[in-house]
N, CA, C and O of each residue as an XYZ file, in Angstrom:
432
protein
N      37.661     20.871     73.972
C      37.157     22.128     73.483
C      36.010     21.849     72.523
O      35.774     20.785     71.950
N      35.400     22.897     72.459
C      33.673     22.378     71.716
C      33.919     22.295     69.891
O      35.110     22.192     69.599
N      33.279     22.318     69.091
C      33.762     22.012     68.092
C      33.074     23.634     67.368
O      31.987     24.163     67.599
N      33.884     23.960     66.710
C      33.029     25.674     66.163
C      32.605     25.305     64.418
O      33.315     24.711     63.607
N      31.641     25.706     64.270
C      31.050     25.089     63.418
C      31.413     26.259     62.338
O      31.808     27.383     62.648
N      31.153     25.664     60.689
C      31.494     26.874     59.616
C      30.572     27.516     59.397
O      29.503     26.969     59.668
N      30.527     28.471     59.010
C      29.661     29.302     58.778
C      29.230     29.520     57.166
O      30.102     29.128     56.391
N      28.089     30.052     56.571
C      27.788     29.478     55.393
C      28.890     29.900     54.400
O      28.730     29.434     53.272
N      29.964     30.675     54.573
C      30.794     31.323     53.176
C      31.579     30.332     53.685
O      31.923     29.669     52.706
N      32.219     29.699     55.014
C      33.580     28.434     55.133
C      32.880     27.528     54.623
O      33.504     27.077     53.663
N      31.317     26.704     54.832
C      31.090     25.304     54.262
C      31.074     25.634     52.920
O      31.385     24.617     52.302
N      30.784     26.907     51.870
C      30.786     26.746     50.468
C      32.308     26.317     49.909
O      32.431     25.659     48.876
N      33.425     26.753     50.686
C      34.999     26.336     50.251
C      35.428     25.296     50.306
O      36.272     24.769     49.583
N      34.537     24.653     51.724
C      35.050     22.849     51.563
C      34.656     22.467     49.993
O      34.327     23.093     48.985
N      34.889     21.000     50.388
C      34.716     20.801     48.847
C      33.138     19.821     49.087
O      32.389     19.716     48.115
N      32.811     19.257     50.223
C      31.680     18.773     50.011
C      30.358     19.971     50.088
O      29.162     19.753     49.893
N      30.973     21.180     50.413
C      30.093     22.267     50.507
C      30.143     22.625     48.699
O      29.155     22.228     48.080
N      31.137     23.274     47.962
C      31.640     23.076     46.828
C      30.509     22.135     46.117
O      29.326     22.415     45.923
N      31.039     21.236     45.868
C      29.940     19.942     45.648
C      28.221     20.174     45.380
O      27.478     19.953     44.424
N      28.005     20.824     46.963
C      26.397     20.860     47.276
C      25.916     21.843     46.345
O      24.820     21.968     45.799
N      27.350     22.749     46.263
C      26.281     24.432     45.721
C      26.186     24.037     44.065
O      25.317     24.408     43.277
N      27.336     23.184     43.803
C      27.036     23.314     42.075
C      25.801     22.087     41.463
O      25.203     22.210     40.394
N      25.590     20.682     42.650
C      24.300     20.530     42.357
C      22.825     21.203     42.606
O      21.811     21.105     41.916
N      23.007     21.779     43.586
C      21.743     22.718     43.595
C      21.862     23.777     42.583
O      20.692     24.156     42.599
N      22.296     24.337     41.932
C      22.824     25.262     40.948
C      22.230     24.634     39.589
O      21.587     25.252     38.741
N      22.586     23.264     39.568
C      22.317     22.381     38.251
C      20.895     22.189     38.652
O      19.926     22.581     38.002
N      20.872     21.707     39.501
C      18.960     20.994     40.100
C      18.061     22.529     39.742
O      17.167     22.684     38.910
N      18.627     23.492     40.635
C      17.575     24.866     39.649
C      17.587     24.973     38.174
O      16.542     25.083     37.533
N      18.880     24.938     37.572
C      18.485     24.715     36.024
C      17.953     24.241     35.598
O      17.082     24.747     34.891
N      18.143     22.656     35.763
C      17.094     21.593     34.853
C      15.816     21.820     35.584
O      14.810     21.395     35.015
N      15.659     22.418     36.756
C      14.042     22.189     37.013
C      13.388     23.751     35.865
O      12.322     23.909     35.270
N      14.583     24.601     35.983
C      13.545     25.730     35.113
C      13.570     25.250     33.772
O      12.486     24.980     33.254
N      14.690     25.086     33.076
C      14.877     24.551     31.931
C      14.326     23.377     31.416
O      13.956     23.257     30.248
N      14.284     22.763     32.020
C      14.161     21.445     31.157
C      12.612     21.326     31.680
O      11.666     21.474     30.907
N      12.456     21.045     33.057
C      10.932     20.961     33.457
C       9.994     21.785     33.433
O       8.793     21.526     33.364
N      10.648     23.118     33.507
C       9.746     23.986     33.806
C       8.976     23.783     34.931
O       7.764     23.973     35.039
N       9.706     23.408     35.715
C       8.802     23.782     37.393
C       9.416     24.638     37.856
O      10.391     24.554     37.109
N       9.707     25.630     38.679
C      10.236     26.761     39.698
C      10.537     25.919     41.147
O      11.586     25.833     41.787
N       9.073     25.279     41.431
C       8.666     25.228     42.594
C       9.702     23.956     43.154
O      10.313     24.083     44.215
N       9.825     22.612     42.227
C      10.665     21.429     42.030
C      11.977     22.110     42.346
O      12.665     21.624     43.244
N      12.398     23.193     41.698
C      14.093     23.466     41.655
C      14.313     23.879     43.177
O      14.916     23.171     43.984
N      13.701     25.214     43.488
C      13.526     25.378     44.855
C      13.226     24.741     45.899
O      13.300     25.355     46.963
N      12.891     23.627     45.905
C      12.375     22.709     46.616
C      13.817     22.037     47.076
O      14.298     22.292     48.180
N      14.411     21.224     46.203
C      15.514     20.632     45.581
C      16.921     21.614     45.682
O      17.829     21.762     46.500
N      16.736     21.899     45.027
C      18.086     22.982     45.036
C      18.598     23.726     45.903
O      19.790     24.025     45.983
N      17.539     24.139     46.751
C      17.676     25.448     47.933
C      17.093     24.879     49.403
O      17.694     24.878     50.478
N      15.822     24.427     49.134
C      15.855     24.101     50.417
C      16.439     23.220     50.992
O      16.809     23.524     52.127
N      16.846     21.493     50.400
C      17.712     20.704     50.988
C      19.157     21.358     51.297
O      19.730     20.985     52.320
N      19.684     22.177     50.583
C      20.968     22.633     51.252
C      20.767     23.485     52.217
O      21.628     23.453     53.096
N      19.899     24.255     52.353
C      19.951     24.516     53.660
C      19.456     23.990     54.889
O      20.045     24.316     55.920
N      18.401     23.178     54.955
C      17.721     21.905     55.546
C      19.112     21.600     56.350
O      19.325     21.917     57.521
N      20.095     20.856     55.397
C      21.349     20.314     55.702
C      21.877     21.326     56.633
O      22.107     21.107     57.822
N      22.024     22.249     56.131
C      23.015     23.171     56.956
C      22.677     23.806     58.488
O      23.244     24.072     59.548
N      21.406     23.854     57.873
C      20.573     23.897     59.262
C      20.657     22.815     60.414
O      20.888     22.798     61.623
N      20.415     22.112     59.618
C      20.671     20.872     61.021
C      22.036     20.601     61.103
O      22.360     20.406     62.275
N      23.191     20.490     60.123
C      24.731     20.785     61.046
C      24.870     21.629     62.108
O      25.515     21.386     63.128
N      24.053     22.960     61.777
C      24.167     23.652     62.937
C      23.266     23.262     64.173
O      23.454     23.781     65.274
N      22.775     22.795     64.059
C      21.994     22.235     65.097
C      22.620     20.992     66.322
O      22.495     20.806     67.532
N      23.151     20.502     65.468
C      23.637     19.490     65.890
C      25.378     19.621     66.631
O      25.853     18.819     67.435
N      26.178     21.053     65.986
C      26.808     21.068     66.452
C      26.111     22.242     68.164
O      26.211     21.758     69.291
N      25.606     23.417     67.984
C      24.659     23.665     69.467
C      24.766     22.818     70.195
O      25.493     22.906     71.185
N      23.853     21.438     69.811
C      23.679     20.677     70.762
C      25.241     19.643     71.142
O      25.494     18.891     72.083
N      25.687     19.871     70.463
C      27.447     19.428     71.140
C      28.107     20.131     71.826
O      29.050     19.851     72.565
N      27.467     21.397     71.524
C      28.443     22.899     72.519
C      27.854     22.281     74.157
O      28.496     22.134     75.196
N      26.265     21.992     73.837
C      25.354     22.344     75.278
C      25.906     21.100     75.825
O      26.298     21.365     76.961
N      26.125     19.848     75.546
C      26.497     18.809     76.151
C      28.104     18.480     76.596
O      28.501     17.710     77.471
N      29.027     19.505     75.508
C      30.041     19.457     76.154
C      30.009     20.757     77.493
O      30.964     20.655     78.262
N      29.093     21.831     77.784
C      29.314     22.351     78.780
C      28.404     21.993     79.881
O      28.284     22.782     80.817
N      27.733     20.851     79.866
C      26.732     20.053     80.403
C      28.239     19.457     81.290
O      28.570     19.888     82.395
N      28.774     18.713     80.742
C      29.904     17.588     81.174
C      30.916     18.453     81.696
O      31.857     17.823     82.177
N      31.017     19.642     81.752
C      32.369     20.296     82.520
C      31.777     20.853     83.359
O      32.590     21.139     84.238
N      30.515     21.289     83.693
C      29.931     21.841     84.760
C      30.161     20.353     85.625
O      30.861     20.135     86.614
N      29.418     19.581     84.960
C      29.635     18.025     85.909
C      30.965     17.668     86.986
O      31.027     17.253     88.144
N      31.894     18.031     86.034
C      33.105     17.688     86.457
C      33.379     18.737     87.559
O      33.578     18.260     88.676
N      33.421     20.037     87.445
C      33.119     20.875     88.530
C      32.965     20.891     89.567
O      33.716     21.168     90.502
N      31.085     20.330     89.473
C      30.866     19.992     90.707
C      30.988     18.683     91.404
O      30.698     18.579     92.596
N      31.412     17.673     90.685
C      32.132     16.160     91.076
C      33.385     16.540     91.799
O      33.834     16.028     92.825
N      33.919     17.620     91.020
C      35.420     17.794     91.941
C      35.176     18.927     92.867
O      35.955     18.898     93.819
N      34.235     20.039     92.887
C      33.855     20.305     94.551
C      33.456     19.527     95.712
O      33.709     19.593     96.915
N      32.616     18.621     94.832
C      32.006     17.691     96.099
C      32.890     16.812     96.761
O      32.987     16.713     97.984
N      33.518     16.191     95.938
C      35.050     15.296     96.222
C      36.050     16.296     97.477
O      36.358     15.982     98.626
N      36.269     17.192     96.924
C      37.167     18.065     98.288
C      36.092     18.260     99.164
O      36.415     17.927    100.304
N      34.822     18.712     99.072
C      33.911     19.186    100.256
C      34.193     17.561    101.482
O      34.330     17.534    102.706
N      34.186     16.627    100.641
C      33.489     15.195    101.617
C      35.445     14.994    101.951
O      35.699     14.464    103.033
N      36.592     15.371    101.129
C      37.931     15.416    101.583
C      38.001     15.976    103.348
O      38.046     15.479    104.473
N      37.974     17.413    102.649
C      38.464     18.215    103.761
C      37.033     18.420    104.706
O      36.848     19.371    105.465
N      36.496     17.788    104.572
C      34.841     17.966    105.927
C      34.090     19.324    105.342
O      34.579     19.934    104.391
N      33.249     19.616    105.783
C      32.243     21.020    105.680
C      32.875     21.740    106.121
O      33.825     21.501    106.867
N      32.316     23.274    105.593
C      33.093     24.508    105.915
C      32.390     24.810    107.126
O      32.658     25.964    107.459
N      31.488     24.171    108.038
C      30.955     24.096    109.455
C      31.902     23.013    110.596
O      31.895     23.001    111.827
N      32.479     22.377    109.861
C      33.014     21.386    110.539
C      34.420     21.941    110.723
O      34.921     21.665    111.813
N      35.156     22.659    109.895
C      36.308     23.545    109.132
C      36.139     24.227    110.698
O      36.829     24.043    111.700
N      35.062     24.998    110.511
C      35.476     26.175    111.585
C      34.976     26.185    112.823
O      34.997     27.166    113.566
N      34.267     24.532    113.229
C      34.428     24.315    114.828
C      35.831     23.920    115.030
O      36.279     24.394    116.074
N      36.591     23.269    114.426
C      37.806     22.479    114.683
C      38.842     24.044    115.208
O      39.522     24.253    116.212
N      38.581     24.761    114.180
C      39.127     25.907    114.338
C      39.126     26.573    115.599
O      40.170     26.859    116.184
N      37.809     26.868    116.105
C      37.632     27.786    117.043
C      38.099     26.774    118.053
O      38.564     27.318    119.055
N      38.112     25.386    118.084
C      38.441     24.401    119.085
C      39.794     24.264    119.454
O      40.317     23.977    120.531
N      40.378     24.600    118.042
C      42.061     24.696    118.303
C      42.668     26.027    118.564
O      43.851     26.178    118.867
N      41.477     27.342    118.382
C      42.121     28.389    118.971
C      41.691     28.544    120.225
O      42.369     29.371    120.835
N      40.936     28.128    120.765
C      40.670     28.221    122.413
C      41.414     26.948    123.019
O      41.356     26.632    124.208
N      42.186     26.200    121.941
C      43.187     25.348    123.140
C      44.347     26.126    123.428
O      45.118     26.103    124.388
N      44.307     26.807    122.412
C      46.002     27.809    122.238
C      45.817     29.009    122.827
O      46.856     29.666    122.880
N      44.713     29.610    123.362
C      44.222     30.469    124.444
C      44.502     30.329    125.586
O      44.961     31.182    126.346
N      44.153     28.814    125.888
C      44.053     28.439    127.118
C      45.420     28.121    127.541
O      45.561     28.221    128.760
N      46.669     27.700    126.773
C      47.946     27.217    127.085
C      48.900     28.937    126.977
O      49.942     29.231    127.564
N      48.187     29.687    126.150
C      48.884     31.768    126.302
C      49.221     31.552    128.130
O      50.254     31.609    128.797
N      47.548     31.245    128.513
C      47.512     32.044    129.999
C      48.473     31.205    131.268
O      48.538     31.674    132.404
């Protein structure tokens, strides 16, 4: 089954989500406070956590698309496997019509 990824209010409860928000929280302070840059805190504070989060999500997408990449596979590995089993569905229904005109021919 694919893996369902958190969404931004479940990663703030983990604790490495936890974690992220109270250093970016601190990183905006000291950049207004202490440095007086805006631009540094935001930079720092806000955009790497979401940067991050962004690409978790990204990365899990691309695990959804590759795990339904690999079950389509399997799919058609296991149609093709019975197709080359039991012969073509052309081959299916000469045998057919071959064995109902033998059983025609033994009625009369």
């Amino acid at each position: 089954m694919a893996h369902d990824p958190l969404s931004p209010s479940e990663a703030l409860r983990t604790p490495v989500g936890a974690g992220v928000a109270v250093l970016s929280v601190l990183t905006v302070a000291y950049s207004l406070v202490i440095v007086a840059q805006l631009l540094l805190g935001l930079m720092i504070g806000v955009a790497l956590p979401v940067g991050l989060y962004l690409s978790y999500r990204l990365f899990a997408a691309l695990d959804a698309l590759a795990d339904a990449a690999q079950r389509i596979a399997a799919v058609r590995e296991r149609e093709a496997d019975e197709a080359s089993r039991f012969g073509s569905a052309t081959d299916r229904d000469s045998q057919l019509s071959r064995s109902s005109g033998r059983v025609a021919e033994r009625e009369r």
